[in-house]
C-alpha positions, 0 to 999 in steps of 0.5 A, spaced: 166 178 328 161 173 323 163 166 323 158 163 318 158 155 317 151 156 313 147 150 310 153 146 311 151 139 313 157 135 313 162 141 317 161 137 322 161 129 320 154 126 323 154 124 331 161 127 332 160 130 338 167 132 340 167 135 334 161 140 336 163 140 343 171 142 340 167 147 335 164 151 340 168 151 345 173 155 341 168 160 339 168 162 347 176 165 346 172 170 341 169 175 346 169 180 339 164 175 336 157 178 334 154 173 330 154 166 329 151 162 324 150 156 325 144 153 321 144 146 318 152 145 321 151 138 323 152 140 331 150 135 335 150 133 342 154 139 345 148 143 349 153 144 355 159 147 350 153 152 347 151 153 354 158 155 356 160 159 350 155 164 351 157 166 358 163 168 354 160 172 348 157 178 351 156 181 344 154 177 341 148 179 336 145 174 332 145 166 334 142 162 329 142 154 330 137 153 327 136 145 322 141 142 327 136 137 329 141 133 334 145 139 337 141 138 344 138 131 342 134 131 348 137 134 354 133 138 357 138 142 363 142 144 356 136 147 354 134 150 360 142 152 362 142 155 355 136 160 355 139 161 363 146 163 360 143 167 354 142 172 358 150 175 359 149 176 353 144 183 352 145 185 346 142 179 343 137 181 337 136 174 334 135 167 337 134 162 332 133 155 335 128 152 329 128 145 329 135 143 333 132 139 338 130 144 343 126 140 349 122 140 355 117 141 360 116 146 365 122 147 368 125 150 360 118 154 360 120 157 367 127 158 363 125 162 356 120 166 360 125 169 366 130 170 360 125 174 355 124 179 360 132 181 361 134 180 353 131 187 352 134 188 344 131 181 342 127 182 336 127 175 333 125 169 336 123 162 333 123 156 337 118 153 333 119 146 330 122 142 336 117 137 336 119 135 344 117 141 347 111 140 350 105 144 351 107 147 359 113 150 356 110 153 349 104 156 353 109 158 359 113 162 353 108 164 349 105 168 355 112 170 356 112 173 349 105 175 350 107 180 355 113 182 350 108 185 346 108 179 342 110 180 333 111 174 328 117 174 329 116 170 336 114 163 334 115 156 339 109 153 335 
């Protein structure tokens, strides 16, 4: 299963959390899902039904939110939980979280080093251009990438 909402900025009406919420929520009940393309959808404040939808995709390949600015929208345990519960789903190859308000500090640094390690099938990585996430966490993560070996196609700054 694909489900590609691609460069489509008005999916989801601007602010419309329920929408988001509802929106992934429902993708939990597709535990067949492999890809989700999300990018520039309009997803805003709806880190904890991202979060939960994971736990319930254990094949999922491809997550790309990237170009929705206000999908995390500050909340810094969404971005923490998200990266905790990205891990039941090992077979993740790309994780694209560009520009989507990914933010934080140490406590979400801790979090994307500790599930680097365990997302072994991880091949694109890029949380580049989320202007909240401070220094301690893009140093955390980036010796966190280091360690994997590292690449272009690991990107935070």
């Amino acid at each position: 299963w694909k489900l590609t909402l691609y460069d489509n900025p008005n999916f989801v009406a601007e602010g419309d959390i329920e929408s988001s919420r509802t929106l992934l929520e429902s993708l939990g009940s597709c535990p067949a899902m492999e890809e989700m393309l999300l990018n520039n959808s309009g997803l805003c404040g709806a880190s904890e039904a991202m979060s939960n939808t994971l736990l319930k995709l254990p094949k999922l390949r491809k997550l790309m939110l990237h170009n929705n600015p206000e999908l995390f929208a500050g909340d810094i345990e969404g971005c923490r939980v998200l990266m905790e519960n990205l891990v039941a789903c090992p077979s993740v190859e790309e994780l694209v979280l560009s520009n989507a308000g990914f933010c934080g500090g140490q406590g979400v640094g801790e979090a994307v080093s500790a599930a680097l390690p365990k997302l072994s099938n991880l091949r694109r990585f890029r949380l580049d251009a989320n202007a909240s996430l401070d220094d301690t966490a893009k140093n955390l993560i980036t010796e966190a990438i280091d360690a994997r070996g590292g690449g272009e196609d690991f990107n935070i700054r």
